[in-house]
N, CA, C and O atoms as a GROMACS GRO file, in nm:
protein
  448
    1UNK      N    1  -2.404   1.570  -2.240
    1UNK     CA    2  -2.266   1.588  -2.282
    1UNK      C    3  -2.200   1.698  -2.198
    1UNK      O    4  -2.080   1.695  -2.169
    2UNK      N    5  -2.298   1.810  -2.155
    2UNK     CA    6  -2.224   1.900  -2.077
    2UNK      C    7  -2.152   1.878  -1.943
    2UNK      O    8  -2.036   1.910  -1.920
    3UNK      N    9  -2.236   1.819  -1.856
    3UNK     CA   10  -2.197   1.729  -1.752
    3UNK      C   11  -2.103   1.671  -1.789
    3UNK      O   12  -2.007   1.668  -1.711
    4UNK      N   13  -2.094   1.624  -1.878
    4UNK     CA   14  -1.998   1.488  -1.906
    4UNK      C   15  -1.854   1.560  -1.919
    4UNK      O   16  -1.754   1.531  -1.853
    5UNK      N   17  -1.864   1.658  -2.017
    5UNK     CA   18  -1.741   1.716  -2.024
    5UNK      C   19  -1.693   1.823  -1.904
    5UNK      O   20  -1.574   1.855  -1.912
    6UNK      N   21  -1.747   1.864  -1.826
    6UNK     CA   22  -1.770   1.944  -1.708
    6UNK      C   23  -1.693   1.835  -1.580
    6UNK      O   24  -1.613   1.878  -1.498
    7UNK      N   25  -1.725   1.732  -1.585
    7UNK     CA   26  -1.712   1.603  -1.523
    7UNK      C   27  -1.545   1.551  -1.595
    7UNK      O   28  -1.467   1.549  -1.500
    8UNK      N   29  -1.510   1.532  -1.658
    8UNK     CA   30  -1.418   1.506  -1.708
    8UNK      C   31  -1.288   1.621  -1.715
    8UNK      O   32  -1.173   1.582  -1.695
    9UNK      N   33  -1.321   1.773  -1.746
    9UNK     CA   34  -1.206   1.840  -1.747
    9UNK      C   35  -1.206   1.883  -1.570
    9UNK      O   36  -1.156   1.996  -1.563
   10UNK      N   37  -1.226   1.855  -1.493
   10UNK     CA   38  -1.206   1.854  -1.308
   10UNK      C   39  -1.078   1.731  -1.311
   10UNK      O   40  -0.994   1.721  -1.222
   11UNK      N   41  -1.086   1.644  -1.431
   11UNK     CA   42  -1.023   1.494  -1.395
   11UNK      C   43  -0.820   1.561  -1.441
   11UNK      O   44  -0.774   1.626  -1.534
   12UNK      N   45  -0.760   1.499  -1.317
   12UNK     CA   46  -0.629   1.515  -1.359
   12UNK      C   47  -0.573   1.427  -1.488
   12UNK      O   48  -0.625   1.316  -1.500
   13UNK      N   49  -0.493   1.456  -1.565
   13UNK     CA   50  -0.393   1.421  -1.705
   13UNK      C   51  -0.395   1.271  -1.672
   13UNK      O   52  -0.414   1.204  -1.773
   14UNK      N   53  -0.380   1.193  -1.550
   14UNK     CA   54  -0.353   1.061  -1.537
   14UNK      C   55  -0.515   1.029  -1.568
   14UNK      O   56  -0.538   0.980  -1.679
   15UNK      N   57  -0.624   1.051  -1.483
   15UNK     CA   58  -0.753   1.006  -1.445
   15UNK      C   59  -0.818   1.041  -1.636
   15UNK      O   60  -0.888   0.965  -1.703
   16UNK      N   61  -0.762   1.181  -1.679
   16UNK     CA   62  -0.858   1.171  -1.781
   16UNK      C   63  -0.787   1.064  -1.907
   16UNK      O   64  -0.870   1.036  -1.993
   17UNK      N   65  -0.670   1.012  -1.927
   17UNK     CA   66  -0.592   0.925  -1.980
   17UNK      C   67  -0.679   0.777  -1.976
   17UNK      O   68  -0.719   0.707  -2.069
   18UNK      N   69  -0.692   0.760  -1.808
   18UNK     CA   70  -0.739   0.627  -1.800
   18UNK      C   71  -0.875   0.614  -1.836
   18UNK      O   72  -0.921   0.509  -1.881
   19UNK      N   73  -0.959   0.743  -1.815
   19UNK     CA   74  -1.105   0.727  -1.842
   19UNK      C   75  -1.133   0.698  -2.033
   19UNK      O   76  -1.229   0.646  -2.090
   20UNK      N   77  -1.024   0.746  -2.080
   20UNK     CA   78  -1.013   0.789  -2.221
   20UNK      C   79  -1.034   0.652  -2.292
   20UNK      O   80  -1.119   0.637  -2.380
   21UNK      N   81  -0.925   0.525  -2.233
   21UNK     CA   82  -0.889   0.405  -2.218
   21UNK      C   83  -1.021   0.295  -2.229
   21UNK      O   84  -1.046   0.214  -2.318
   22UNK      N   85  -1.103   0.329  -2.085
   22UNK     CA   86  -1.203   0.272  -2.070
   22UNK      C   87  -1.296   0.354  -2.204
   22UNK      O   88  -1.298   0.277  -2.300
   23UNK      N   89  -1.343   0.435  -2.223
   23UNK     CA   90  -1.424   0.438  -2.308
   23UNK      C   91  -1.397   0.385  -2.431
   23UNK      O   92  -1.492   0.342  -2.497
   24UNK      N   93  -1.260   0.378  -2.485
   24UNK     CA   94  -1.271   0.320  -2.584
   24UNK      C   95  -1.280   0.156  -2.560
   24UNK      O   96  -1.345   0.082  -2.635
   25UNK      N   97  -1.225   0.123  -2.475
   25UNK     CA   98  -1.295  -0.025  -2.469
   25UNK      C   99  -1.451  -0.037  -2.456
   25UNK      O  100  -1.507  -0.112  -2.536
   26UNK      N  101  -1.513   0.018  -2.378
   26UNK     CA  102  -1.667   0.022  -2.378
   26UNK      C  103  -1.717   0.023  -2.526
   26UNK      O  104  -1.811  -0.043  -2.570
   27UNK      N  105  -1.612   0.136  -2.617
   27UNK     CA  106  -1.701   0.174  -2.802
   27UNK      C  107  -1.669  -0.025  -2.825
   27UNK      O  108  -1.752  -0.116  -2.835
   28UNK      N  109  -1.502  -0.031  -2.827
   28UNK     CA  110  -1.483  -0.184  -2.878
   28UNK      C  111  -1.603  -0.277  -2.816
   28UNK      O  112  -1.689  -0.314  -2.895
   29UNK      N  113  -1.614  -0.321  -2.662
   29UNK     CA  114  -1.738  -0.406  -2.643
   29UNK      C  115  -1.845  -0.352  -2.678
   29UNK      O  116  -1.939  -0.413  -2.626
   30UNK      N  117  -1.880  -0.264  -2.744
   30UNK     CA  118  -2.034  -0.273  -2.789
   30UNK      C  119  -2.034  -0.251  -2.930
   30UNK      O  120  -2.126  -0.193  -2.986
   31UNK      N  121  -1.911  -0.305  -3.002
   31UNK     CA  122  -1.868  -0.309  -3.121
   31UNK      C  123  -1.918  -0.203  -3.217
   31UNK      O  124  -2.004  -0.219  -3.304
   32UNK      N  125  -1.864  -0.111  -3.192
   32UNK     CA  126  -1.859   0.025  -3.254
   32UNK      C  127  -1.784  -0.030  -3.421
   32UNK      O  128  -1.690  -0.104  -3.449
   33UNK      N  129  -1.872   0.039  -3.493
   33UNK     CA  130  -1.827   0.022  -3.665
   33UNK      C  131  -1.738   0.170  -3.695
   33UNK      O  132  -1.748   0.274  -3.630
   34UNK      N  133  -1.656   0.147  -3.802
   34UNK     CA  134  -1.613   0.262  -3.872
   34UNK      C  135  -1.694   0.327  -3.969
   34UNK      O  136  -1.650   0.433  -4.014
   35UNK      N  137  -1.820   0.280  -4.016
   35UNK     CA  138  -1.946   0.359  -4.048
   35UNK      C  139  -2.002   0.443  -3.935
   35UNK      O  140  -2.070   0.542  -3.964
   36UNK      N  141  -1.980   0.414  -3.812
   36UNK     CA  142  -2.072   0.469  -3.662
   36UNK      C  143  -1.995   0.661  -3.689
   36UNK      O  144  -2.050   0.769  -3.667
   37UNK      N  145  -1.844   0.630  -3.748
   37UNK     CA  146  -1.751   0.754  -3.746
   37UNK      C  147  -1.853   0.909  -3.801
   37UNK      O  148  -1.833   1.021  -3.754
   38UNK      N  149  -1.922   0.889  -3.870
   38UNK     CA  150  -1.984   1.030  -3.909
   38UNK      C  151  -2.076   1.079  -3.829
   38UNK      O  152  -2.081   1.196  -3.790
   39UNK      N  153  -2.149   0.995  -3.803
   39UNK     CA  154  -2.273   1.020  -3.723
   39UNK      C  155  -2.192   1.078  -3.600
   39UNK      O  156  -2.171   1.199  -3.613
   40UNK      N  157  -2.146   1.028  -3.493
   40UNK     CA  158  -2.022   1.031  -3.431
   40UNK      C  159  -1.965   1.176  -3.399
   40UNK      O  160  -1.961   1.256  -3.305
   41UNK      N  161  -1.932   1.166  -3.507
   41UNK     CA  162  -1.849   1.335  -3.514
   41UNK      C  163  -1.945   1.375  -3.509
   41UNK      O  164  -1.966   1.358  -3.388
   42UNK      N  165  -2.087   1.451  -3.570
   42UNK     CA  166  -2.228   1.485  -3.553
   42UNK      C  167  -2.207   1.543  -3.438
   42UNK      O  168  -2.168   1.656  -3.406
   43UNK      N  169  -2.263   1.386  -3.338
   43UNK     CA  170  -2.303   1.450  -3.221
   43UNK      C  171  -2.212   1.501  -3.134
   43UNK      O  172  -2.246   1.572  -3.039
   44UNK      N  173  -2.069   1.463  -3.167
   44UNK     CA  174  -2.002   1.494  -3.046
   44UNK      C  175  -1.963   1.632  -3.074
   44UNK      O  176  -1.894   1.689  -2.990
   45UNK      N  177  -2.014   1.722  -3.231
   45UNK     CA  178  -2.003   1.863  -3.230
   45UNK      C  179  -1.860   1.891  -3.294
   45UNK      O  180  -1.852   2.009  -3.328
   46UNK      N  181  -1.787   1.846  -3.311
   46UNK     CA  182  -1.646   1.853  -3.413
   46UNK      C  183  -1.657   1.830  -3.538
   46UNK      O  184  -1.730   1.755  -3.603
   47UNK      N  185  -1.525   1.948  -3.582
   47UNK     CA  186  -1.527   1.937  -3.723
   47UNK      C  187  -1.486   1.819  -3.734
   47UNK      O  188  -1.447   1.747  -3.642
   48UNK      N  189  -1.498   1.772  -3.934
   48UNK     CA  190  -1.370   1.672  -3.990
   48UNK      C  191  -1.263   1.709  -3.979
   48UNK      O  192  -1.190   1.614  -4.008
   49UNK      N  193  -1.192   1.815  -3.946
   49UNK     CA  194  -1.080   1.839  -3.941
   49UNK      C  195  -0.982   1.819  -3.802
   49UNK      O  196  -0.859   1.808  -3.809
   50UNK      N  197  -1.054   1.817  -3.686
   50UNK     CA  198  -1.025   1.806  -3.561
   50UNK      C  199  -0.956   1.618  -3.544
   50UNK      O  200  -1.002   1.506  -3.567
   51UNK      N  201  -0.819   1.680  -3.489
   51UNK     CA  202  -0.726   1.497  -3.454
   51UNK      C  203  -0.843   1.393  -3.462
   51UNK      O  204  -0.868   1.329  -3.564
   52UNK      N  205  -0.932   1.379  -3.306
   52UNK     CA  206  -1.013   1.246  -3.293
   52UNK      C  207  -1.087   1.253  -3.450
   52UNK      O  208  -1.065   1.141  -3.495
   53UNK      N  209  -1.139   1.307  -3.523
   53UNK     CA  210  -1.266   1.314  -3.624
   53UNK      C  211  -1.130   1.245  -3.748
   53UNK      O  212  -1.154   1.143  -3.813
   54UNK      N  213  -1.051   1.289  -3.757
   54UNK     CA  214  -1.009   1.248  -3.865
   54UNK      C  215  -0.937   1.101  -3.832
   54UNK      O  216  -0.928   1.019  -3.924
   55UNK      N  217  -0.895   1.074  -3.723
   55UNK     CA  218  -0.840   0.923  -3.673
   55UNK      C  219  -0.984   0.865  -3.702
   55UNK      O  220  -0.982   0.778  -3.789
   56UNK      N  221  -1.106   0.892  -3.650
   56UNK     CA  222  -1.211   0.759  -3.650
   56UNK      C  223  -1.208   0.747  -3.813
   56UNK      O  224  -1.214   0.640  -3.874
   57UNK      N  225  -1.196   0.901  -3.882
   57UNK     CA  226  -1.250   0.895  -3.994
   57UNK      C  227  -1.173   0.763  -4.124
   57UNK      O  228  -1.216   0.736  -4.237
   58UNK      N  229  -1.053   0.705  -4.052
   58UNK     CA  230  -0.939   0.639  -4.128
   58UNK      C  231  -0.982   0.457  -4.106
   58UNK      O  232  -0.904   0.369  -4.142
   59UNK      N  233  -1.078   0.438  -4.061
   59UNK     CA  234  -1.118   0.278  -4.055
   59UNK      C  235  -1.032   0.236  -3.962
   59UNK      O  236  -0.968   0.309  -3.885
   60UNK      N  237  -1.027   0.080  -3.968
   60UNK     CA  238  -0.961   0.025  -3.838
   60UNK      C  239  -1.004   0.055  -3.699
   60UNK      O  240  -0.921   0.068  -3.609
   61UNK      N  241  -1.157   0.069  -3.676
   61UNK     CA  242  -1.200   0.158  -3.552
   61UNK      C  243  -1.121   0.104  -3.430
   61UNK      O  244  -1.087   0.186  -3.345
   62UNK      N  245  -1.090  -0.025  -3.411
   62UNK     CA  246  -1.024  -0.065  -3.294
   62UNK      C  247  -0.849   0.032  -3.262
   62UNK      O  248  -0.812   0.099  -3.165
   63UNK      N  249  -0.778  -0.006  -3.396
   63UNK     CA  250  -0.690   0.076  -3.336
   63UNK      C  251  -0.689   0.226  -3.329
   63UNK      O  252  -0.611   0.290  -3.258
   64UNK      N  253  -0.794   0.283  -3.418
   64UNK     CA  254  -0.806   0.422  -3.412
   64UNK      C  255  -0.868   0.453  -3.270
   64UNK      O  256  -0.806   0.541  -3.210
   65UNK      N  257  -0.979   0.400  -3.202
   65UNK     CA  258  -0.989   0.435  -3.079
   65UNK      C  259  -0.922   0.445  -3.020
   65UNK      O  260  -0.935   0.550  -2.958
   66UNK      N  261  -0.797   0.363  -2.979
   66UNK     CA  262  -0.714   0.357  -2.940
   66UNK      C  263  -0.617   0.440  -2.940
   66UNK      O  264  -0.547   0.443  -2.839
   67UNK      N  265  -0.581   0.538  -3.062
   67UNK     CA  266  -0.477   0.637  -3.064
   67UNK      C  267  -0.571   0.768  -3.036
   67UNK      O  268  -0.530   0.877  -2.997
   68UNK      N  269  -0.667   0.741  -3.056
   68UNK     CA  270  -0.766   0.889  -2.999
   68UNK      C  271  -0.749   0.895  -2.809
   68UNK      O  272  -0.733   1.007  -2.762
   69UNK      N  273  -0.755   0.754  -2.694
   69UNK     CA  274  -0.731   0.757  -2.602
   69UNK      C  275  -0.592   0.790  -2.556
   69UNK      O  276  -0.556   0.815  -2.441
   70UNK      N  277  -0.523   0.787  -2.660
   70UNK     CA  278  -0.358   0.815  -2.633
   70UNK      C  279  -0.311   0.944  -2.632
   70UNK      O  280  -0.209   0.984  -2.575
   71UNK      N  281  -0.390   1.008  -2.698
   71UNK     CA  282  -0.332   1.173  -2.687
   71UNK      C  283  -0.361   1.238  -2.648
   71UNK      O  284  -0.480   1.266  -2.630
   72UNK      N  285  -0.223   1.325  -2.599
   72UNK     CA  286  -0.222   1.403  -2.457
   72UNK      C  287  -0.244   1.520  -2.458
   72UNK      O  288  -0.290   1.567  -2.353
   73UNK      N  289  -0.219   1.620  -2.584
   73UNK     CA  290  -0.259   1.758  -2.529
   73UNK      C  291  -0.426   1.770  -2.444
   73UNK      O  292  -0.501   1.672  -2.443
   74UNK      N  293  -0.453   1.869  -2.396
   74UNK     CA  294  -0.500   1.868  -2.305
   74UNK      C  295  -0.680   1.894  -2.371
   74UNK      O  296  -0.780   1.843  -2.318
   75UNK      N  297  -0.681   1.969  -2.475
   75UNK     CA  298  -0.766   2.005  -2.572
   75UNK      C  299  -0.823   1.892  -2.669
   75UNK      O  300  -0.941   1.881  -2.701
   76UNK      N  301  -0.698   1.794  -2.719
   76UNK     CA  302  -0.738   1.700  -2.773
   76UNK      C  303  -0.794   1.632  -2.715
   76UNK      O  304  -0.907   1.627  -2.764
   77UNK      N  305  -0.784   1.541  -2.591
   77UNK     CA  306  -0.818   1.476  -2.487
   77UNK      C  307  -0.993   1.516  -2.435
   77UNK      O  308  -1.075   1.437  -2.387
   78UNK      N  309  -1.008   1.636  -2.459
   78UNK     CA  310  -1.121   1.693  -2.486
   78UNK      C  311  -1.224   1.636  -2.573
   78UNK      O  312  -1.326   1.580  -2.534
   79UNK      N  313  -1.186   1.657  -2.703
   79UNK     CA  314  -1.225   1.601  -2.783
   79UNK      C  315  -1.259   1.448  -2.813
   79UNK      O  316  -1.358   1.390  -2.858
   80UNK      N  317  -1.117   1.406  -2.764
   80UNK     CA  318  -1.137   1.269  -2.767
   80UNK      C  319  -1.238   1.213  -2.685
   80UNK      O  320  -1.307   1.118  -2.722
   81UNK      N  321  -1.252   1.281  -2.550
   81UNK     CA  322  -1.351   1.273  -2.497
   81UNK      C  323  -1.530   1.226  -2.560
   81UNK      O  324  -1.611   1.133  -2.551
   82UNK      N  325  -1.518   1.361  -2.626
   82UNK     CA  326  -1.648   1.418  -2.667
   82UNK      C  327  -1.702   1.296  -2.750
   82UNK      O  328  -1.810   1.240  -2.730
   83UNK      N  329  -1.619   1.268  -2.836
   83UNK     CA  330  -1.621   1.173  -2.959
   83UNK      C  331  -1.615   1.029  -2.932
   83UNK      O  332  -1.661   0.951  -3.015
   84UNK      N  333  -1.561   0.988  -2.824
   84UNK     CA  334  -1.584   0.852  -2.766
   84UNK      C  335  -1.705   0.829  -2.708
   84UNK      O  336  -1.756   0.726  -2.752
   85UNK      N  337  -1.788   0.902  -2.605
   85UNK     CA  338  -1.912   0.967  -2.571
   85UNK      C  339  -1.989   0.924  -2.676
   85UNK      O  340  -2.082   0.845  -2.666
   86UNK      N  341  -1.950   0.977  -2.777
   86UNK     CA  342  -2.100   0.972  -2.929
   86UNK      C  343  -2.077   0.834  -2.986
   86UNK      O  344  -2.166   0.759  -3.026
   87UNK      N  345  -1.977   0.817  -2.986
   87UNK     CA  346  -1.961   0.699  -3.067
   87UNK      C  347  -1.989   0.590  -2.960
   87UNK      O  348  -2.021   0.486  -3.016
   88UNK      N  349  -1.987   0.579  -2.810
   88UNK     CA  350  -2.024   0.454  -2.712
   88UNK      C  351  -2.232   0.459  -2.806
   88UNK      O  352  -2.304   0.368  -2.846
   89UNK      N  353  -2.249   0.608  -2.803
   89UNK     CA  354  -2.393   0.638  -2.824
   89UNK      C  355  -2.419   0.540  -2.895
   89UNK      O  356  -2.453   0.431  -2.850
   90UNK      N  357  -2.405   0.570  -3.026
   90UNK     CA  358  -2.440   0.529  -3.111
   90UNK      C  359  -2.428   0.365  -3.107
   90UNK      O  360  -2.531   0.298  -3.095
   91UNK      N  361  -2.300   0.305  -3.119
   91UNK     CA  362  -2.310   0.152  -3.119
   91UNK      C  363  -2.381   0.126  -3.022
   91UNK      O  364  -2.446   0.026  -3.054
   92UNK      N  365  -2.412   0.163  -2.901
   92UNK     CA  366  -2.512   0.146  -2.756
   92UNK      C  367  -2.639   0.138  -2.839
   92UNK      O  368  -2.701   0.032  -2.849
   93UNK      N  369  -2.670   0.225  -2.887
   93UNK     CA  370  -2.806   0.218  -2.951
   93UNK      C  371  -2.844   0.111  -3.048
   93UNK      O  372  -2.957   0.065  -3.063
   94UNK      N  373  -2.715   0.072  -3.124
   94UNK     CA  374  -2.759  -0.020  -3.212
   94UNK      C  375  -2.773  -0.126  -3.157
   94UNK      O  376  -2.859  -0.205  -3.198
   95UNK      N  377  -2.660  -0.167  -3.011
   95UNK     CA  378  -2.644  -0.291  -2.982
   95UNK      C  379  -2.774  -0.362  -2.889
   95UNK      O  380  -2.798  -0.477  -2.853
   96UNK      N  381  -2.866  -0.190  -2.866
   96UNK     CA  382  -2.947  -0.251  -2.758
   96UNK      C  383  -3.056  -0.273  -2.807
   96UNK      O  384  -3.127  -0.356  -2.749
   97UNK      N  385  -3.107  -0.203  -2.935
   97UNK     CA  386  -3.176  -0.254  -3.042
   97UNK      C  387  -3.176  -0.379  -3.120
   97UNK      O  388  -3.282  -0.412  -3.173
   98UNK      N  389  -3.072  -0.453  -3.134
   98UNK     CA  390  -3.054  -0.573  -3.222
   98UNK      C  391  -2.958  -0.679  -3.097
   98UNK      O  392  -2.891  -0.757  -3.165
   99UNK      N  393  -2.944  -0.692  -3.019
   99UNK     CA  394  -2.863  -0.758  -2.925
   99UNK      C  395  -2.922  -0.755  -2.783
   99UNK      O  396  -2.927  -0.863  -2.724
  100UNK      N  397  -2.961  -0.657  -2.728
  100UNK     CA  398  -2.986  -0.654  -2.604
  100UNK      C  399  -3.112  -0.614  -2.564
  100UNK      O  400  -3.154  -0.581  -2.453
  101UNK      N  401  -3.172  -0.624  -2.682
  101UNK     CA  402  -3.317  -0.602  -2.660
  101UNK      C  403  -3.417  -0.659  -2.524
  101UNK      O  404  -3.505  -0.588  -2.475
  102UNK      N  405  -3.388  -0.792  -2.478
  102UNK     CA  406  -3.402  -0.843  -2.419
  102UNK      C  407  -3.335  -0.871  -2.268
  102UNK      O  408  -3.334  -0.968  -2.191
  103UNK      N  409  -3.274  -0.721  -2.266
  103UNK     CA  410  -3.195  -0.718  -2.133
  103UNK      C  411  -3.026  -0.750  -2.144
  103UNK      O  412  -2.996  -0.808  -2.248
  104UNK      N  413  -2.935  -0.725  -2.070
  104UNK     CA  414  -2.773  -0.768  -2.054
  104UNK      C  415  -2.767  -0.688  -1.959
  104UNK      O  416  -2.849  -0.606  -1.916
  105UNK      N  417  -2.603  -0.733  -1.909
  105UNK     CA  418  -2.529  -0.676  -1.766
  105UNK      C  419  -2.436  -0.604  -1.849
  105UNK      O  420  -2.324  -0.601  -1.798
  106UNK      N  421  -2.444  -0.550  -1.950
  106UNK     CA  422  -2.311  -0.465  -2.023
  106UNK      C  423  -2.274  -0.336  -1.887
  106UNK      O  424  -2.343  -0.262  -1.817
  107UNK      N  425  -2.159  -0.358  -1.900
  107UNK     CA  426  -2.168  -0.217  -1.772
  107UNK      C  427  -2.183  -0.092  -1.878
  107UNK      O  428  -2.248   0.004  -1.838
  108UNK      N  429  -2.145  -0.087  -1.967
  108UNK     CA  430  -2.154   0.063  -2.053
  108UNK      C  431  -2.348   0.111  -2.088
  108UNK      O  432  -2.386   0.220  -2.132
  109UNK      N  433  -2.428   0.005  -2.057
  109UNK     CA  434  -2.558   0.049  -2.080
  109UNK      C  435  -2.584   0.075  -1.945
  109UNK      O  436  -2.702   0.091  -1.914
  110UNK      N  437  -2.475   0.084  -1.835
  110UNK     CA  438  -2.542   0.166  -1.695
  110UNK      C  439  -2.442   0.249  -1.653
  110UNK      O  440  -2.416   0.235  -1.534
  111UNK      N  441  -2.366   0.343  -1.720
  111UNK     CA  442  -2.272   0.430  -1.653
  111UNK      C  443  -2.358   0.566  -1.606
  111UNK      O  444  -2.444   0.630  -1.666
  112UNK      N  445  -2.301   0.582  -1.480
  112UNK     CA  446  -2.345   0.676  -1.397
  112UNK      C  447  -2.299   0.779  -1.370
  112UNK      O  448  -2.356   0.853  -1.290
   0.00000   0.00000   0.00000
């Protein structure tokens, strides 16, 4: 995660916007649940009280990912970061356990 976020705040307001984008499509294709939301917050180290933690925390994970990739302060975006990260985790884990056990070309089970 340190890398990751180390790696990400170097990224300009446009680049970390679009990366924000893709990750939440990566949580949607590896069909991230609105149960995945606690665990989630967990790892990505945020309170319940923090913007992204309380958007996953509201169901609808598709469009809530979605408004977590949308916001711009610079801190949130942070976060949103962090929390898209845990939450790719987690559904990754489930999906490769019960779905992909047997191998796939998902690009999100090879990001580099």
């Amino acid at each position: 995660m340190a890398q990751g976020v180390e790696w990400f705040g170097s990224l300009s307001a446009e680049e970390q916007s679009n990366t924000l984008r893709l990750l939440a499509h990566f949580c949607i294709q590896a069909r991230a649940t609105a149960e995945d939301g606690p665990e989630s917050i967990r790892r990505a180290g945020l309170r319940a009280t923090h913007t992204p933690a309380v958007l996953i925390a509201r169901g609808r994970i598709e469009q809530q990912l979605g408004k977590m990739a949308r916001l711009t302060p610079r801190d949130e975006r942070l976060k949103s970061f962090r929390l898209l990260i845990a939450v790719l985790a987690v559904a990754d884990e489930r999906r490769r356990e019960y779905f992909c056990s047997d191998g796939c070309v998902h690009a999100w089970h090879h990001l580099g």
